[in-house]
Phi, psi and omega in degrees: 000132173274146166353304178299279213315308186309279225271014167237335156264003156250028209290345188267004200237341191250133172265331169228142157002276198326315218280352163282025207222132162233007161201181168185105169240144211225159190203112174289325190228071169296119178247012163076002164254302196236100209284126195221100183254141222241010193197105173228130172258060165306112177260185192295164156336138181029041136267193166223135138344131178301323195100331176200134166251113160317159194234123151289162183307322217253010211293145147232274145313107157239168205257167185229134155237156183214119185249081188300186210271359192263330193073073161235145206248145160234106186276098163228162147299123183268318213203000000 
């Protein structure tokens, strides 16, 4: 089950995303092969994930993986 999936069934029990998030790490220039992430958010034990990230100017393919607190992942294209 995915992220998405969790956080719509447990919407009544999460008050944010974040607090179900245990990275995000972002590859700015995704060549669609080799995942090189150029913006990784670990936070401390019992933090949350900023949640919002700057895109730089120069962004092309960008690719997100998101590792929720079970490490179970989810990977798409943004951009």
């Amino acid at each position: 089950m995915n992220l998405l999936r969790k956080l719509s069934l447990m919407k009544e029990n999460v008050k944010d995303w974040k607090e179900m998030v245990e990275s995000v790490m972002i590859d700015f220039n995704y060549d669609g092969v080799v995942f090189e992430p150029q913006e990784v958010d670990v936070p401390p034990k019992n933090g949350m994930v900023k949640g919002e990230y700057e895109i730089p100017d120069d962004a092309a393919t960008i690719r997100v993986k998101i590792t929720d607190l079970l490490s179970e992942s989810l990977e798409l294209d943004v951009r």
